[in-house]
matplotlib code that plots the C-alpha trace (Angstrom):
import matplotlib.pyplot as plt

x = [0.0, 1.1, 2.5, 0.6, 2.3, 0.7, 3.4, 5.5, 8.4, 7.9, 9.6, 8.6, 5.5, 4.6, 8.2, 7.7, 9.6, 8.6, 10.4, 11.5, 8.9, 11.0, 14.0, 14.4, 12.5, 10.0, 6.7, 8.6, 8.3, 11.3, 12.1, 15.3, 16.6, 16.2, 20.3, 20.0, 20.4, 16.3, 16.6, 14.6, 14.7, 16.5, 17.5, 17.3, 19.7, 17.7, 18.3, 16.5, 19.3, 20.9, 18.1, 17.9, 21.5, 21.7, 20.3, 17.9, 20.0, 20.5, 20.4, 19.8, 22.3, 23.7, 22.0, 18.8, 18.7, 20.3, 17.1, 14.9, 16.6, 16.0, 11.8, 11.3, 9.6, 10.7, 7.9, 8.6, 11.9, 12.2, 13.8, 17.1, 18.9, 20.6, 23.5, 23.3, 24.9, 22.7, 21.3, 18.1, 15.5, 14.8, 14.9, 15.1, 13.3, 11.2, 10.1, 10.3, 8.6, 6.3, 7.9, 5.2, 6.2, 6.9, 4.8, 6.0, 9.7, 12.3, 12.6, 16.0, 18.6, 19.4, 17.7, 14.6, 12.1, 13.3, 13.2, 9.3, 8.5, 8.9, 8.1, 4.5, 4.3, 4.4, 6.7, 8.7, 12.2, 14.2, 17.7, 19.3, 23.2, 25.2, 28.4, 27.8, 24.9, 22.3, 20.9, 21.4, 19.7, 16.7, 15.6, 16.4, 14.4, 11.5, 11.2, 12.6, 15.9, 18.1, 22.0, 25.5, 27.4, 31.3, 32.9, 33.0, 30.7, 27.9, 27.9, 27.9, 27.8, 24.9, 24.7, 25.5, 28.6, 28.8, 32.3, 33.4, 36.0, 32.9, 29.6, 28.0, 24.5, 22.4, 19.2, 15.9, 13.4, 10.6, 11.8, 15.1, 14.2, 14.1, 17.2, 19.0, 17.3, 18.2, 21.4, 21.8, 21.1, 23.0, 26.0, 25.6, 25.0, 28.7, 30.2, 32.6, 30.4, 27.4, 28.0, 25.9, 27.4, 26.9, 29.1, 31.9, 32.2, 30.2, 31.9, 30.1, 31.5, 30.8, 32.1, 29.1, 27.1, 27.8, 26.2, 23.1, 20.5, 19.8, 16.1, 17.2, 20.2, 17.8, 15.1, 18.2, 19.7, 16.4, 18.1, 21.2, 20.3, 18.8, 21.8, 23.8, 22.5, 23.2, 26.9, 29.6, 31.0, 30.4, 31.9, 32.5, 35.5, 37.3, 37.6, 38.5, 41.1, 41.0, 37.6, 34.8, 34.9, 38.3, 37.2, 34.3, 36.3, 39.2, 36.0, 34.7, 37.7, 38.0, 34.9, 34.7, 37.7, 36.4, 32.9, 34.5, 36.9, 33.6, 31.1, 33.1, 33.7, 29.8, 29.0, 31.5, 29.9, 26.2, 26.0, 23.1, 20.9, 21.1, 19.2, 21.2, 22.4, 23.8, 25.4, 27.4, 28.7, 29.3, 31.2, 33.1, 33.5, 35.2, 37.6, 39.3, 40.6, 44.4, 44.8, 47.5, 45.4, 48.3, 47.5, 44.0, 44.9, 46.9, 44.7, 41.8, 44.4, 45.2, 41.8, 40.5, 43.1, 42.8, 38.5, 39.2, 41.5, 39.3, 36.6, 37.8, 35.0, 32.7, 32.9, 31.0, 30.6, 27.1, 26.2, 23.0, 22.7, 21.4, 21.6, 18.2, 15.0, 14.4, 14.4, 11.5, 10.8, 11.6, 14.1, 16.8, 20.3, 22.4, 20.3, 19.7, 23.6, 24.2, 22.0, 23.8, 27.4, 26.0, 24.7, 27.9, 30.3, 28.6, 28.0, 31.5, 33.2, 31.9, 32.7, 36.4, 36.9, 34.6, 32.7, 29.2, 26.5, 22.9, 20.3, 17.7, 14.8, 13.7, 11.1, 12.1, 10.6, 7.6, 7.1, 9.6, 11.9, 15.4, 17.9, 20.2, 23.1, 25.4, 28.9, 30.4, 33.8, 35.2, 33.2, 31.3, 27.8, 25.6, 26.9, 26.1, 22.7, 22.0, 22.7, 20.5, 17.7, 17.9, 18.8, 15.6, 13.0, 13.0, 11.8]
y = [0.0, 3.5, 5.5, 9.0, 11.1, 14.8, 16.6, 15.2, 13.6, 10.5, 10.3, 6.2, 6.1, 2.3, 1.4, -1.0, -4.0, -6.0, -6.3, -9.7, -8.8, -9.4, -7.5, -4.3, -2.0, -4.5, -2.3, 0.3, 2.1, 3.7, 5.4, 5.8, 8.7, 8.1, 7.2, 3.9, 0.9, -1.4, -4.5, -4.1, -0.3, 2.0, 5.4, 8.8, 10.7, 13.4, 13.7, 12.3, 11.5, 9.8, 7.5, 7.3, 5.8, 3.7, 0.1, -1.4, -2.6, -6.1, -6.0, -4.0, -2.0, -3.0, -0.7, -1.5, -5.3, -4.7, -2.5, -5.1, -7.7, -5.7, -6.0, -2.8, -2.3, -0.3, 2.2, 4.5, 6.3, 10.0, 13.2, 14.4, 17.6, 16.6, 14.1, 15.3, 18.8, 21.4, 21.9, 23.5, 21.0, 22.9, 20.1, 21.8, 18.6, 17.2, 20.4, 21.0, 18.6, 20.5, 21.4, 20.6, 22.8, 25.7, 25.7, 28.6, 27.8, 25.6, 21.7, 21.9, 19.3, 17.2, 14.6, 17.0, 14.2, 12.1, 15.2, 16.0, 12.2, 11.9, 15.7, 14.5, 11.2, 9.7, 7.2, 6.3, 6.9, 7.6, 7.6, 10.3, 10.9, 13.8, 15.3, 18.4, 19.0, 17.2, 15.2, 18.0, 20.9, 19.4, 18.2, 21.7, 23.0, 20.7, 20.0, 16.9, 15.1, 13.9, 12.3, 12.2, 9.7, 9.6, 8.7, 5.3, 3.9, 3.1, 0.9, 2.8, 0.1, 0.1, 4.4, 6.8, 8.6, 11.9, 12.7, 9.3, 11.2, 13.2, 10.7, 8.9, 7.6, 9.6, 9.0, 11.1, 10.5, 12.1, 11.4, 10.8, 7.2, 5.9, 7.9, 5.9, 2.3, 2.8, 3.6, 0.9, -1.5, 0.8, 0.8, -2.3, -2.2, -3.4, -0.2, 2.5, 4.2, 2.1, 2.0, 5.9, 7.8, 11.6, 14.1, 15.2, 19.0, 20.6, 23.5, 26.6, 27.3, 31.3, 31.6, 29.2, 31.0, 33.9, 32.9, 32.5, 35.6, 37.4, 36.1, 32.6, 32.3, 33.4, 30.5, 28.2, 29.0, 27.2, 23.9, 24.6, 25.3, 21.4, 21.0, 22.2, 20.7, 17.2, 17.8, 17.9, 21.4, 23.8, 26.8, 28.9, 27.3, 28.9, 26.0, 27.5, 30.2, 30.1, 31.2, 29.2, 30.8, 29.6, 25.8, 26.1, 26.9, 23.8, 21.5, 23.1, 22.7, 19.2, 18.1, 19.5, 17.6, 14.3, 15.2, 15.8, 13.1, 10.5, 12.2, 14.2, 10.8, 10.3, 14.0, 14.6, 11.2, 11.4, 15.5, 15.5, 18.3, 19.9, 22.8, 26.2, 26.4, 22.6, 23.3, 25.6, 23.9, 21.1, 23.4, 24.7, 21.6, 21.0, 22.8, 22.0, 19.2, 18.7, 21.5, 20.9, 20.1, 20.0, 22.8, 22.4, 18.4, 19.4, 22.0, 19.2, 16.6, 19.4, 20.2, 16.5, 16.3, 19.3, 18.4, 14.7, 16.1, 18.3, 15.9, 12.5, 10.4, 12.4, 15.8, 17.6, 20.8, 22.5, 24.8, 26.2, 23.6, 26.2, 30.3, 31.0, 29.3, 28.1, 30.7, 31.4, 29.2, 30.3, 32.8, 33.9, 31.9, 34.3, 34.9, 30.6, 30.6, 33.2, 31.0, 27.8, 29.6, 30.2, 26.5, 24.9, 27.4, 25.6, 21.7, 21.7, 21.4, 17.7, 17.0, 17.9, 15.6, 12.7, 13.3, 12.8, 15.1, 15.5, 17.9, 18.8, 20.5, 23.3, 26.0, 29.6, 32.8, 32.7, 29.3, 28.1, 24.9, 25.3, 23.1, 22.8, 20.9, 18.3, 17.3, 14.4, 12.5, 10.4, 6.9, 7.7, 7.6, 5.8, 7.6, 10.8, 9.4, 7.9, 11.2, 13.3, 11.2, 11.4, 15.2, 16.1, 13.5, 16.2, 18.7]
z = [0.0, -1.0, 2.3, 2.4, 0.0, 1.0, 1.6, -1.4, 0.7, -1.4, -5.2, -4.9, -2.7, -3.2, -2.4, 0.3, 1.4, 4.9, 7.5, 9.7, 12.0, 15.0, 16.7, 18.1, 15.5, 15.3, 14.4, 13.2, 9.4, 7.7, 4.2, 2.8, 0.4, -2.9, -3.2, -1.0, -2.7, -2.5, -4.8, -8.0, -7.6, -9.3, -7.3, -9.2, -7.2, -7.4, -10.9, -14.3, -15.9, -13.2, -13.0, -16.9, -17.0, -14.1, -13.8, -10.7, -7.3, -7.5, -3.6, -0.9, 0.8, 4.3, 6.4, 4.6, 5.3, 8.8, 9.4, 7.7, 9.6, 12.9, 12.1, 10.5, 7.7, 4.9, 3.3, 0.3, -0.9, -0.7, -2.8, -2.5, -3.9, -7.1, -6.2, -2.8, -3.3, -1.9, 1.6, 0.1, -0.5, -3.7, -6.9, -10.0, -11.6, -9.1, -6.6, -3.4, -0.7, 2.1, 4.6, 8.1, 10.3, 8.2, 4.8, 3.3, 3.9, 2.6, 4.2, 3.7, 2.4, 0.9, 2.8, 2.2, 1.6, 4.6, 7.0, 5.6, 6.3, 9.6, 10.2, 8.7, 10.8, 7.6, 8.6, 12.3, 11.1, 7.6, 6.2, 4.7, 4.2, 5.4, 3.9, 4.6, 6.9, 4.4, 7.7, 10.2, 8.7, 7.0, 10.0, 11.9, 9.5, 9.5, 13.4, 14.1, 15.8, 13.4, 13.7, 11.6, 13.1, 13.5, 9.7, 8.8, 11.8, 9.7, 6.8, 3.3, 1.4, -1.6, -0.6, -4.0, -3.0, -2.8, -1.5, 0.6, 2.9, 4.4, 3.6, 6.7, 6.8, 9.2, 10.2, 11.5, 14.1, 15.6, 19.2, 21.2, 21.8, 18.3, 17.9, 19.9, 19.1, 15.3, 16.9, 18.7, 15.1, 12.4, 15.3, 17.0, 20.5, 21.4, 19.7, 22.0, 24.5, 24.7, 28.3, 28.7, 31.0, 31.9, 30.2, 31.9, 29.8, 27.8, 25.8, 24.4, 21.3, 21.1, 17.3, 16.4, 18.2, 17.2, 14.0, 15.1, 15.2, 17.8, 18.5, 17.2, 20.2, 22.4, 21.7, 21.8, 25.0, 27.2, 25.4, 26.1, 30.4, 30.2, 28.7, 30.9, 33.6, 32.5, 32.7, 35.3, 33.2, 30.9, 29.8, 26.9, 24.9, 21.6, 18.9, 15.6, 16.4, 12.5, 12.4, 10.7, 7.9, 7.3, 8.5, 5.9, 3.0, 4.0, 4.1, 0.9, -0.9, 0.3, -0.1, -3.9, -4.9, -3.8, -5.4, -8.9, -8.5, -7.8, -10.1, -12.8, -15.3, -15.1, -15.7, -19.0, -20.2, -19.7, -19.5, -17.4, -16.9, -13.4, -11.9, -12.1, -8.6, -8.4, -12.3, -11.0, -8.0, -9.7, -12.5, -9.1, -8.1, -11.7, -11.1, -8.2, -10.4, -10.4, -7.9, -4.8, -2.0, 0.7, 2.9, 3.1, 4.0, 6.7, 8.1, 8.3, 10.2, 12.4, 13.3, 13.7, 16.2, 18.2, 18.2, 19.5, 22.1, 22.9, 23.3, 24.7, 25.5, 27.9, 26.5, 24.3, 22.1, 22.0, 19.0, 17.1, 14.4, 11.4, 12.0, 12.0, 10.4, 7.2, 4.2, 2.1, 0.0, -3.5, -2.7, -4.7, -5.2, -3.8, -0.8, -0.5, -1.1, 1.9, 4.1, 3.0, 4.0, 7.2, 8.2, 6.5, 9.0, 11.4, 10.3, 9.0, 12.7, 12.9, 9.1, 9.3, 12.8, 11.5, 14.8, 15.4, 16.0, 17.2, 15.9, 18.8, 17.7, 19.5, 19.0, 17.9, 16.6, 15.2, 16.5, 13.4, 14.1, 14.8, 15.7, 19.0, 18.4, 20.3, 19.1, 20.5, 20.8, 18.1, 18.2, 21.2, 19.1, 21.5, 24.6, 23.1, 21.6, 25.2, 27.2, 24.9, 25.4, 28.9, 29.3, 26.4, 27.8, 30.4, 28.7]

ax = plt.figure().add_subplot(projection="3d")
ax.plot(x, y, z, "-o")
ax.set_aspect("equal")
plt.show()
């Protein structure tokens, strides 16, 4: 049976496979993002052409049958942003999914579709991948909790690629709990810090903040006191002497390489048609080609370390997850490109370390969704997905 399709998170509605019907998401429904592998379905990418010149999946992809396998059962895939590379929501080919909470603004992306589908109650849970923030801000935007775990804990077999040195499979939820019980099956429950735990510090990271409107902090801040309350310390801490600005343009350049170097074959071959704002990224993106990448390299080792350090395995960095609320939707590139500088300054600090991060959603002007976000130390996933729970079943 088709799921519920209102809202126009689905691209493949009837897509439905059932679960084992026993396990630990037992009863549970999920979608995936329209670049996870289903067998006998063919995933568009967000783009025609994309679909046009691959073939079906033979089989599903890990995290798929590992979910399956775990009792859930799998309804509908959702739209994406054109190969991933936007944090919009906007698809030039196949529009712009509702956002719930917020009609007249953007859902955000690129896991647009899987952010609107649980915001909707469409479905329990959904995948989505983040490079760049495509789990995080979509479901700051729409209302709902959503993760990026530490790089390389999650399976990404059977996933599109979008640039493998930063891609994770995330996953969104319409409460802590499920949060963590996906957590506990995409993870396993024997990975590092599945033992809970308080946090020992938690470090207020004022240059993030910074970034955040004024009225948008403000909203924030009753988060950040239950926060706060859950750990042994916090404090304001300084974590990009650089500036963020400078940290977004190292992950930028980083991330742009490794996009051309995995997609550029497939786009001088099948010159696929893109909407103008993923064109030229992509033409960016083009050329970084051949460029020496040394210093940025460097810069992105020394940061990972200096983050991990930082953290250890009971500390944590709180931050606003996006500046503000959702744009309008429809707006104009450059202002949609000033917003997606803003909320990439700020999603980039866990991308360069590989360290995981939780989107909280929290109430703000106007009664529009923001997000409050939690980094955590390298590999400590469930910890910081346990804690959270804990801390914002409180409120």
């Amino acid at each position: 049976m088709a799921v519920h399709n209102l809202y126009g998170a689905f691209i493949e509605p009837e897509l439905e496979v059932t679960g084992s019907g026993s396990g630990k998401l037992a009863g549970f429904s999920f979608a995936v993002k329209d670049v996870f592998a289903v067998a006998g379905h063919c995933s568009s990418a967000g783009n025609p052409d994309w679909l046009r010149s691959h073939p079906p999946s033979a089989a599903h992809s890990a995290v798929v049958s590992m979910l399956l396998q775990s009792g859930a059962t799998l309804r509908g895939a959702t739209h994406t942003d054109e190969l991933m590379y936007s944090l919009g929501g906007e698809n030039y080919h196949y529009g712009t999914p509702v956002n719930p909470l917020a009609k007249d603004r953007i859902p955000g992306g690129s896991s647009s579709g899987s952010a609107v589908a649980v915001a909707a109650g469409n479905v329990d849970f959904a995948l989505g991948t983040d490079t760049g923030g495509s789990v995080r801000v979509p479901s700051a935007y729409c209302g709902v909790y959503g993760f990026r775990p530490t790089h390389g804990a999650v399976e990404m077999e059977g996933v599109i690629p979008l640039a493998p040195g930063f891609d994770t499979v995330g996953w969104i939820t319409a409460c802590p709990e499920l949060l963590l019980q996906a957590g506990e099956v995409l993870l396993g429950a024997a990975a590092p810090g599945s033992r809970g735990g308080a946090m020992g510090k938690l470090h207020i990271a004022p240059e993030a903040w910074a970034l955040a409107d004024a009225d948008s902090a403000a909203s924030l801040r009753n988060g950040l006191q239950l926060l706060q309350a859950g750990a042994g310390w916090s404090g304001a801490t300084e974590i990009a002497p650089e500036g963020l600005k400078t940290w977004m343009n190292v992950f930028r350049e980083l991330q742009g390489a490794e996009i051309w170097a995995t997609h550029g074959a497939w786009i001088e071959r099948a010159q696929p048609l893109f909407g103008p704002d993923i064109a030229a990224r992509f033409a960016w993106a083009a050329g970084l080609a051949g460029q020496d990448h040394s210093r940025a390299l460097r810069m992105r080792g020394e940061i990972a370390a200096r983050l991990r350090q930082l953290l250890g395995e009971d500390s944590c960095i709180v931050l606003p997850t996006v500046p503000g609320p959702a744009p309008l939707r429809g707006g104009d590139l450059a202002q949609l490109e000033q917003n997606r500088s803003g909320a990439m300054m700020l999603s980039c600090i866990a991308g360069l370390a590989g360290l995981p991060q939780v989107t909280l959603p929290v109430i703000g002007p106007a009664g529009l969704p923001l997000g409050l976000s939690v980094i955590g130390g390298h590999g400590q996933d469930l910890r910081l997905l346990s804690w959270v729970r804990e801390i914002w079943q409180q409120s």
